[in-house]
mmCIF file of the N, C-alpha and C atoms, coordinates in Angstrom:
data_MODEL
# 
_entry.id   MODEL 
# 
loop_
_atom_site.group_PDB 
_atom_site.id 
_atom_site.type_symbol 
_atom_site.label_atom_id 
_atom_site.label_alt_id 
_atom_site.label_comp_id 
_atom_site.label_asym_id 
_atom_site.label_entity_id 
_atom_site.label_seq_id 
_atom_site.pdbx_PDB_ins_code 
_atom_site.Cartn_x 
_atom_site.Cartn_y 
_atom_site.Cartn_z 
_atom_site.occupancy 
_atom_site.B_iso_or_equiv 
_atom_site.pdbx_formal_charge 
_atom_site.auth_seq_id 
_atom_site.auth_comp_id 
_atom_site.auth_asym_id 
_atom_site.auth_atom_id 
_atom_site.pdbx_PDB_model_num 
ATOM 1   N N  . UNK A 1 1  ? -16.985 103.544 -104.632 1.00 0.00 ? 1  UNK A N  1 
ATOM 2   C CA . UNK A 1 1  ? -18.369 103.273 -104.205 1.00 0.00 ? 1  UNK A CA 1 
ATOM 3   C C  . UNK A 1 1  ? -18.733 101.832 -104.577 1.00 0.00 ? 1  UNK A C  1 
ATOM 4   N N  . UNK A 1 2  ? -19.038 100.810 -103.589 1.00 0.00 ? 2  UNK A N  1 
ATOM 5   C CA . UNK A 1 2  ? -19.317 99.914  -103.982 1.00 0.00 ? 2  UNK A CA 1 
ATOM 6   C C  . UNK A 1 2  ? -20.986 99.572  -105.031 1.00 0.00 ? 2  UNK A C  1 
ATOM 7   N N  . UNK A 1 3  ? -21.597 98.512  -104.922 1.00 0.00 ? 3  UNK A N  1 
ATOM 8   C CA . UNK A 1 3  ? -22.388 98.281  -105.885 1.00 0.00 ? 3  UNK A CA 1 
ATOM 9   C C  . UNK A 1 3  ? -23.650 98.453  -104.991 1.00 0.00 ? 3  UNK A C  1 
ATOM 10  N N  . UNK A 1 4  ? -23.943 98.443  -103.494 1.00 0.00 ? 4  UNK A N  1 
ATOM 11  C CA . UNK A 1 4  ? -24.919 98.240  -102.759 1.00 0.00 ? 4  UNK A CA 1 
ATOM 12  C C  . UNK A 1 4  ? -25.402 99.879  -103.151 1.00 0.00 ? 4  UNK A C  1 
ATOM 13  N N  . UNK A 1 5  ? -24.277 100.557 -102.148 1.00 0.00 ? 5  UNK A N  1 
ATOM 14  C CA . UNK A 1 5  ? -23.996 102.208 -102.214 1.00 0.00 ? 5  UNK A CA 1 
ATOM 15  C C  . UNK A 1 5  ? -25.125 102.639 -103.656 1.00 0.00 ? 5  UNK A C  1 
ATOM 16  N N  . UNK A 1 6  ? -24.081 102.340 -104.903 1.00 0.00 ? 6  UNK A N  1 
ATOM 17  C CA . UNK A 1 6  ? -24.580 103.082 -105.741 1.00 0.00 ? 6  UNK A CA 1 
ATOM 18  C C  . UNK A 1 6  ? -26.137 102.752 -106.144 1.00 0.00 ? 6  UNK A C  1 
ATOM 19  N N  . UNK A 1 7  ? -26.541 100.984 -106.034 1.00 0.00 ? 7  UNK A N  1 
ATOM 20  C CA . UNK A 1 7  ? -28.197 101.174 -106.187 1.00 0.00 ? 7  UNK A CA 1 
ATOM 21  C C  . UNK A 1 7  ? -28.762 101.743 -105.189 1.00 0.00 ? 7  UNK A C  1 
ATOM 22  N N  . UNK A 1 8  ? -28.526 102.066 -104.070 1.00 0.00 ? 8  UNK A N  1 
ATOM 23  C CA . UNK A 1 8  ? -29.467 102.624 -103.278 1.00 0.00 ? 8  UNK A CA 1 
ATOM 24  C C  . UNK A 1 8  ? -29.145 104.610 -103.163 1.00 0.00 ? 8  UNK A C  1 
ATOM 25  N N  . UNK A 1 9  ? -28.010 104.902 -103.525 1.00 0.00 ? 9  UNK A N  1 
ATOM 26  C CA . UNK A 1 9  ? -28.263 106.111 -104.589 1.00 0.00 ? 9  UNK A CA 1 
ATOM 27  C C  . UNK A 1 9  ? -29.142 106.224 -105.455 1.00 0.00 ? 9  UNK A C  1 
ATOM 28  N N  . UNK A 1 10 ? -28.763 105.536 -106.976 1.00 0.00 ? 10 UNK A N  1 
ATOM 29  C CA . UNK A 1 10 ? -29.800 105.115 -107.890 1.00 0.00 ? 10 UNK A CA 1 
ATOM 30  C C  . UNK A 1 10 ? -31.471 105.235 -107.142 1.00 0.00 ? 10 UNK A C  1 
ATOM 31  N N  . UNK A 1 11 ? -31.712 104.480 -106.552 1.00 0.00 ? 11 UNK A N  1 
ATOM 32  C CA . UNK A 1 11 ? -33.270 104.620 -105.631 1.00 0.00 ? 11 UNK A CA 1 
ATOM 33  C C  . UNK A 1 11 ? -33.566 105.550 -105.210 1.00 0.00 ? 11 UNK A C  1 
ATOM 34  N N  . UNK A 1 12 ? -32.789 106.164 -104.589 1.00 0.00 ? 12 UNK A N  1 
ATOM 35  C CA . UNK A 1 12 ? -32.730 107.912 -103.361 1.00 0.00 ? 12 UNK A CA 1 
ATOM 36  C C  . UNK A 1 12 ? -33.194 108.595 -104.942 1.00 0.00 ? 12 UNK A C  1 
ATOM 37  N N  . UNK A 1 13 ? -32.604 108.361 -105.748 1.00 0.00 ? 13 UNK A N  1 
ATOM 38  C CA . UNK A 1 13 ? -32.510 109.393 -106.517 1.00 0.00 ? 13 UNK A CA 1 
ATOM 39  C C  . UNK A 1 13 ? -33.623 109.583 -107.353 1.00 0.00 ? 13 UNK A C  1 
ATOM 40  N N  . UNK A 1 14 ? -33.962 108.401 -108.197 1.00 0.00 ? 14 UNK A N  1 
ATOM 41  C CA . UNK A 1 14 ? -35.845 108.383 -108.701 1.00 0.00 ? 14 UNK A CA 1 
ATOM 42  C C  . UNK A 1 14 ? -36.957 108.260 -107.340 1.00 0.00 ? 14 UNK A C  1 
ATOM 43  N N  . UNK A 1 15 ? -36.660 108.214 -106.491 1.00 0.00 ? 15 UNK A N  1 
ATOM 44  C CA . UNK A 1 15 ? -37.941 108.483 -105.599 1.00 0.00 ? 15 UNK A CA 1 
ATOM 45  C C  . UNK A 1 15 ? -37.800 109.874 -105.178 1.00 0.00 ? 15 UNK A C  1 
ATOM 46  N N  . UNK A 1 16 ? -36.524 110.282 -104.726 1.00 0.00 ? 16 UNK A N  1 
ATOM 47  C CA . UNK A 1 16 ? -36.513 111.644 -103.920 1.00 0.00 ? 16 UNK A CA 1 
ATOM 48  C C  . UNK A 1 16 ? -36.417 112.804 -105.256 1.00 0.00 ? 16 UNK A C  1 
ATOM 49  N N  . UNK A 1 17 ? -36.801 112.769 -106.732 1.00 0.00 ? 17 UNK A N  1 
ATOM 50  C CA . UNK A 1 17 ? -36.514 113.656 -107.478 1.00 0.00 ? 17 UNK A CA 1 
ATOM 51  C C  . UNK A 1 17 ? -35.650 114.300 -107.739 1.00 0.00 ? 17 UNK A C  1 
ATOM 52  N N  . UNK A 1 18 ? -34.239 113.417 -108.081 1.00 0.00 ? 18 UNK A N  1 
ATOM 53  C CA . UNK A 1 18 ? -33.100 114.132 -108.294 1.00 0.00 ? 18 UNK A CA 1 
ATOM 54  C C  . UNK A 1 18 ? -32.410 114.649 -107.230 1.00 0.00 ? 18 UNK A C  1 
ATOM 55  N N  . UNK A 1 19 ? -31.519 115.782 -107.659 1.00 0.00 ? 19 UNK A N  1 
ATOM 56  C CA . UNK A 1 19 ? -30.756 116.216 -106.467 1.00 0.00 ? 19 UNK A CA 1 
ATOM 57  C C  . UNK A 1 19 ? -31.328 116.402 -105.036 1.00 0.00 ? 19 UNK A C  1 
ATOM 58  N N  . UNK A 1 20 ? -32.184 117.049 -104.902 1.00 0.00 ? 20 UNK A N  1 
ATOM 59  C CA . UNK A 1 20 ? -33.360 117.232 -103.797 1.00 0.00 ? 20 UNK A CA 1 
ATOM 60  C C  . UNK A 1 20 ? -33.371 115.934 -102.962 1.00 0.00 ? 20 UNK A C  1 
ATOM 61  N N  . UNK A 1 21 ? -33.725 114.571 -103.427 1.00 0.00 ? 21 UNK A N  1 
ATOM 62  C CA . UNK A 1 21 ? -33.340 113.206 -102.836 1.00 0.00 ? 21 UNK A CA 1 
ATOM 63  C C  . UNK A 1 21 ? -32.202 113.232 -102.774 1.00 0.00 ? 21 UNK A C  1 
ATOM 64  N N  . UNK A 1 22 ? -31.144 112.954 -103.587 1.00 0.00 ? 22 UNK A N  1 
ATOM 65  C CA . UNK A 1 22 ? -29.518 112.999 -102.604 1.00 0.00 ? 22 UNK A CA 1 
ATOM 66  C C  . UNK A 1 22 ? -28.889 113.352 -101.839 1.00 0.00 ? 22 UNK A C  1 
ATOM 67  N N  . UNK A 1 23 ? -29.550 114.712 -101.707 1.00 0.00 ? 23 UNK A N  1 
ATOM 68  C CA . UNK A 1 23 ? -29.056 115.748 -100.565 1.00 0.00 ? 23 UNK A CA 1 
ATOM 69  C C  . UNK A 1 23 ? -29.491 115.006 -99.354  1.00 0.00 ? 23 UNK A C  1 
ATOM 70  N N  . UNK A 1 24 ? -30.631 114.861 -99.244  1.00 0.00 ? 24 UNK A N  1 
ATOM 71  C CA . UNK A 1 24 ? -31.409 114.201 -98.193  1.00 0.00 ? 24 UNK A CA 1 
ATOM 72  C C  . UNK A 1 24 ? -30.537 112.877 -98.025  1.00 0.00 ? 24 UNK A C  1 
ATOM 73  N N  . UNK A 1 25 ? -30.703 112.138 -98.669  1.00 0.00 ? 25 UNK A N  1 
ATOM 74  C CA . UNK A 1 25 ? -29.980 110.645 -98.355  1.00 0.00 ? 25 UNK A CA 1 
ATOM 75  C C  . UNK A 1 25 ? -28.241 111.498 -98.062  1.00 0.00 ? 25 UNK A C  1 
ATOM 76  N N  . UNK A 1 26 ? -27.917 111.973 -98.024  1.00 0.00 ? 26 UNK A N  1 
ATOM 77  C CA . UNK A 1 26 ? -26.633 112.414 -97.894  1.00 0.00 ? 26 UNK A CA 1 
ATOM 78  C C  . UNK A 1 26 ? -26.562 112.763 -96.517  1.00 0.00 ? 26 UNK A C  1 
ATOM 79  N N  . UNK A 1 27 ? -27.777 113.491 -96.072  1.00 0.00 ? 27 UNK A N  1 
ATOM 80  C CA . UNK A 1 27 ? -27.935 113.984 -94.608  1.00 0.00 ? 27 UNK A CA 1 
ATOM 81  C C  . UNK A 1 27 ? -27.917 113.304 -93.612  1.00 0.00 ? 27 UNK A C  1 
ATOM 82  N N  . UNK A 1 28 ? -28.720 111.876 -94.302  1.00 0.00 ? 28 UNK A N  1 
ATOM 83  C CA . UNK A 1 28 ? -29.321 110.692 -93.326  1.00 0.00 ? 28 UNK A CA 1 
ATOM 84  C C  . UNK A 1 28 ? -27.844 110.050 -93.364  1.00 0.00 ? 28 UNK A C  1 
ATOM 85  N N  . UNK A 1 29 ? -27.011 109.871 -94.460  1.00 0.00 ? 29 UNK A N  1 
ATOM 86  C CA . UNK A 1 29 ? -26.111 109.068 -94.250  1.00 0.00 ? 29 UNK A CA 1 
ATOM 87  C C  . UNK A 1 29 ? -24.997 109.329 -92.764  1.00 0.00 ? 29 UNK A C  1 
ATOM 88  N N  . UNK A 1 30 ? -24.648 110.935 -93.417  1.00 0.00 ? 30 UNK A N  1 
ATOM 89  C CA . UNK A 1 30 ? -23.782 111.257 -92.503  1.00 0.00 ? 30 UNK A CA 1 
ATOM 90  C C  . UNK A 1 30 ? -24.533 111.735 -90.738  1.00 0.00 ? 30 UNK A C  1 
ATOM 91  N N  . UNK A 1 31 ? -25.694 111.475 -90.776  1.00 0.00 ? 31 UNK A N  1 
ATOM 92  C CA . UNK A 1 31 ? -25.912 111.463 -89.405  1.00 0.00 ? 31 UNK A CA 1 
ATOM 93  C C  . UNK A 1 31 ? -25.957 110.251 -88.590  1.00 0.00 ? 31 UNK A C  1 
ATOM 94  N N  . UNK A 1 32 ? -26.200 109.226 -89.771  1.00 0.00 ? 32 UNK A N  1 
ATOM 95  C CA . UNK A 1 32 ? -26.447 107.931 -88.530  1.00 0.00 ? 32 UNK A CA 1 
ATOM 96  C C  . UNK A 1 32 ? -25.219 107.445 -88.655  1.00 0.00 ? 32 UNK A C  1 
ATOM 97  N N  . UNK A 1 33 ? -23.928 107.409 -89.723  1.00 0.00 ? 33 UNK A N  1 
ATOM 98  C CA . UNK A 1 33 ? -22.646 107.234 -89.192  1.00 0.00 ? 33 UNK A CA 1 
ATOM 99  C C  . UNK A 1 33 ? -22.025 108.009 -88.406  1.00 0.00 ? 33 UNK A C  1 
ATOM 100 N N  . UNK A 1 34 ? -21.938 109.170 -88.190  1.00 0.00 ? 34 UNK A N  1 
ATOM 101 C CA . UNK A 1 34 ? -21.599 110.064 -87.223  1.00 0.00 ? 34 UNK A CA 1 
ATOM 102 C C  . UNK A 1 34 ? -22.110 109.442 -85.317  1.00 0.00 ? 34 UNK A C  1 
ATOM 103 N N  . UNK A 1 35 ? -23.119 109.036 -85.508  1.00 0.00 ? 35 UNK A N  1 
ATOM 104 C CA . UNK A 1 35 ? -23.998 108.207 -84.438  1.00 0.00 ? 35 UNK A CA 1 
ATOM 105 C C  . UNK A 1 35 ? -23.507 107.279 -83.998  1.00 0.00 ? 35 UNK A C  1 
ATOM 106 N N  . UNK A 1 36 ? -23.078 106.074 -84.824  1.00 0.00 ? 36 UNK A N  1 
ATOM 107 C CA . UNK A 1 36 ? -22.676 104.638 -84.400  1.00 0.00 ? 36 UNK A CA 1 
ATOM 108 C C  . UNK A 1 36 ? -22.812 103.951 -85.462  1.00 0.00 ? 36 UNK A C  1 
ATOM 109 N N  . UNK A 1 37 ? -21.101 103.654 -86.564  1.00 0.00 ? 37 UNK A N  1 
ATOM 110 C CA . UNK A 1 37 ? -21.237 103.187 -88.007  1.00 0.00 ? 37 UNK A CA 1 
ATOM 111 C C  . UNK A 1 37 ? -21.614 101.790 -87.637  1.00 0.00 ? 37 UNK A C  1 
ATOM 112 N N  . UNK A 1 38 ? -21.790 101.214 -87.154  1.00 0.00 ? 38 UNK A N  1 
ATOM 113 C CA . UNK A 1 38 ? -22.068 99.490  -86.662  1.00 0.00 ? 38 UNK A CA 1 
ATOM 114 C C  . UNK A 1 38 ? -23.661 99.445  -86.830  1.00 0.00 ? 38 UNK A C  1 
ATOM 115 N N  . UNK A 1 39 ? -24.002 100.371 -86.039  1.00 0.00 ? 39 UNK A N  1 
ATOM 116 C CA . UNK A 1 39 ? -25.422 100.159 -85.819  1.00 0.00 ? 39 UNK A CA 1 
ATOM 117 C C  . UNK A 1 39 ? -26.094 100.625 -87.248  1.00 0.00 ? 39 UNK A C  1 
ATOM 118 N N  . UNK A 1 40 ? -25.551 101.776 -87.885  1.00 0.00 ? 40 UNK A N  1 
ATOM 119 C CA . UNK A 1 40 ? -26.155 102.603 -89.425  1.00 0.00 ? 40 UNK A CA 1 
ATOM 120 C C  . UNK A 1 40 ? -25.577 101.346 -90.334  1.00 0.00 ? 40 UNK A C  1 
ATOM 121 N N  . UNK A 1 41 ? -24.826 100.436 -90.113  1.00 0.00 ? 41 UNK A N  1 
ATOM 122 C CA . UNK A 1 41 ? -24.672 100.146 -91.429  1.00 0.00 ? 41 UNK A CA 1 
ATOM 123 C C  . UNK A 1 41 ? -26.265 98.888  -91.380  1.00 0.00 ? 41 UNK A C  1 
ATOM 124 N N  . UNK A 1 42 ? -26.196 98.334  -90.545  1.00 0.00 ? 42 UNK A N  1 
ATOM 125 C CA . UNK A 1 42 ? -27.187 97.645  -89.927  1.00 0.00 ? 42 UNK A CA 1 
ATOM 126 C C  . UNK A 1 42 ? -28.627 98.044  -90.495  1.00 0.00 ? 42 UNK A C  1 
ATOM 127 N N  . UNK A 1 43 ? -28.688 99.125  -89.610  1.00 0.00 ? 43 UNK A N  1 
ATOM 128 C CA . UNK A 1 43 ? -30.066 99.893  -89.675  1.00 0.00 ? 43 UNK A CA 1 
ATOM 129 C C  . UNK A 1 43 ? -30.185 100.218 -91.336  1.00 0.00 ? 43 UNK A C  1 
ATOM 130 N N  . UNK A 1 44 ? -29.157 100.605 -91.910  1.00 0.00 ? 44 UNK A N  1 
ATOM 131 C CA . UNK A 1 44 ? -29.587 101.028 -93.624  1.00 0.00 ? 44 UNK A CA 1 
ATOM 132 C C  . UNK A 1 44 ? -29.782 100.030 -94.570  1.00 0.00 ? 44 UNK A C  1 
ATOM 133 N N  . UNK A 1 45 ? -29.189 98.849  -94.287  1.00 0.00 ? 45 UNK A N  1 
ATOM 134 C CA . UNK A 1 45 ? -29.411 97.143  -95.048  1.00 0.00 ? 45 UNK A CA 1 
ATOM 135 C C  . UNK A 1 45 ? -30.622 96.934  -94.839  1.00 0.00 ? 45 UNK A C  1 
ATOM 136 N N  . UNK A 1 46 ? -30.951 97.173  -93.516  1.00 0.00 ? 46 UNK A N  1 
ATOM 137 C CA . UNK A 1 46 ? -33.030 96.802  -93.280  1.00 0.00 ? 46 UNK A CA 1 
ATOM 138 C C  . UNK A 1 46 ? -33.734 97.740  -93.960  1.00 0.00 ? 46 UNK A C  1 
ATOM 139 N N  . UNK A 1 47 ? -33.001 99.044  -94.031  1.00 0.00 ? 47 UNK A N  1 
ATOM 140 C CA . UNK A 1 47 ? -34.065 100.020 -95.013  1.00 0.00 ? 47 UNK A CA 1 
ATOM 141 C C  . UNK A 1 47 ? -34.249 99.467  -96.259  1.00 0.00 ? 47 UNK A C  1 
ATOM 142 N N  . UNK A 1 48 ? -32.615 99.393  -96.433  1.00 0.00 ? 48 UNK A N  1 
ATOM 143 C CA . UNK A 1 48 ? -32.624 99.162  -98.069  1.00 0.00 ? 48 UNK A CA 1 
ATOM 144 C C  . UNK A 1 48 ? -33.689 97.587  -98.672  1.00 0.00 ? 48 UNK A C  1 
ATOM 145 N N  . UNK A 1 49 ? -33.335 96.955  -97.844  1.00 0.00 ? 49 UNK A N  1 
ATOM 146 C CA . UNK A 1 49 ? -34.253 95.167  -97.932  1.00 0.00 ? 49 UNK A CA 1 
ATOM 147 C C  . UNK A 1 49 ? -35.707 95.899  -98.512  1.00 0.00 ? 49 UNK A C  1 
ATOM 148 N N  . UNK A 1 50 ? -36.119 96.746  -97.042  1.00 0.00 ? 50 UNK A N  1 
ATOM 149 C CA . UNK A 1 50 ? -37.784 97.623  -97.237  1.00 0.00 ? 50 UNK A CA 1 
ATOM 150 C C  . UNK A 1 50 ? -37.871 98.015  -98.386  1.00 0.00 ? 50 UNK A C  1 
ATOM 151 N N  . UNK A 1 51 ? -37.026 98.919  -98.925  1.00 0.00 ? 51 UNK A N  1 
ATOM 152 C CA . UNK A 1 51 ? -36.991 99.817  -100.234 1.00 0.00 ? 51 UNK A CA 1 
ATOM 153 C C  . UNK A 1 51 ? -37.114 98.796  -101.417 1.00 0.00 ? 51 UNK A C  1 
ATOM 154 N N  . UNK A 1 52 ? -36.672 97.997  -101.578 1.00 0.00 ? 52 UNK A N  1 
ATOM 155 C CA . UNK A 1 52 ? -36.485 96.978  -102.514 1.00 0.00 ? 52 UNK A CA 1 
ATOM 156 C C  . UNK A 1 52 ? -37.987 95.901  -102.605 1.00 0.00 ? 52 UNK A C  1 
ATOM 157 N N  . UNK A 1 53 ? -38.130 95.878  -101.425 1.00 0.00 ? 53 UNK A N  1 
ATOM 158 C CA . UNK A 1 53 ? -39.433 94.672  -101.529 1.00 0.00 ? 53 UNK A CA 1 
ATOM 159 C C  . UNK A 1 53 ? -40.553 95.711  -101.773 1.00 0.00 ? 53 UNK A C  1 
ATOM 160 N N  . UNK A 1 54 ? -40.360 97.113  -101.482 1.00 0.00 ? 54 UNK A N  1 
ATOM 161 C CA . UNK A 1 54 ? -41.599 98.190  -102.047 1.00 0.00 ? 54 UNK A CA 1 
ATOM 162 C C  . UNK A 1 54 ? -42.134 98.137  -103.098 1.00 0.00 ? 54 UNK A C  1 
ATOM 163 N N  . UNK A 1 55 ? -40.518 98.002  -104.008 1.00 0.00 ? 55 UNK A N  1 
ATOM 164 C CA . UNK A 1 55 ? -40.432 98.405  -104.877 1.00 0.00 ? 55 UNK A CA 1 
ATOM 165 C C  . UNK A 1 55 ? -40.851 97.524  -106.068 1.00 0.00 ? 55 UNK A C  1 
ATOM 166 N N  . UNK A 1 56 ? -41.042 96.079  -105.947 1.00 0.00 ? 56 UNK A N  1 
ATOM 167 C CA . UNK A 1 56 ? -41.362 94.671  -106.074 1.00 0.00 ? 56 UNK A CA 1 
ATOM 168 C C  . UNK A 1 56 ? -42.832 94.619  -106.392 1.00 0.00 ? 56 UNK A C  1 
# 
């Protein structure tokens, strides 16, 4: 797991309350790569940017 991966685990995980958030980020992961990994990896860097400047 690289270092991006695991902080934005880390994040999923104090916002979504523990396991309950991972599951979820787990769902989202494997649906928008299942979709088109080009476009999800894309689309989840802009989330993650969002998540981060929220969080700021």
């Amino acid at each position: 797991m690289n270092t991006e991966a695991g902080l934005l685990v880390h994040v999923v995980w104090g916002l979504g309350g523990g396991l309950s958030g991972l599951l979820i980020y787990l769902l989202l992961t494997l649906r928008l790569s299942s979709s088109s990994p080009l476009d999800a990896s894309e689309e989840s860097q802009n989330d993650e940017d969002e998540d981060v400047s929220r969080l700021q």
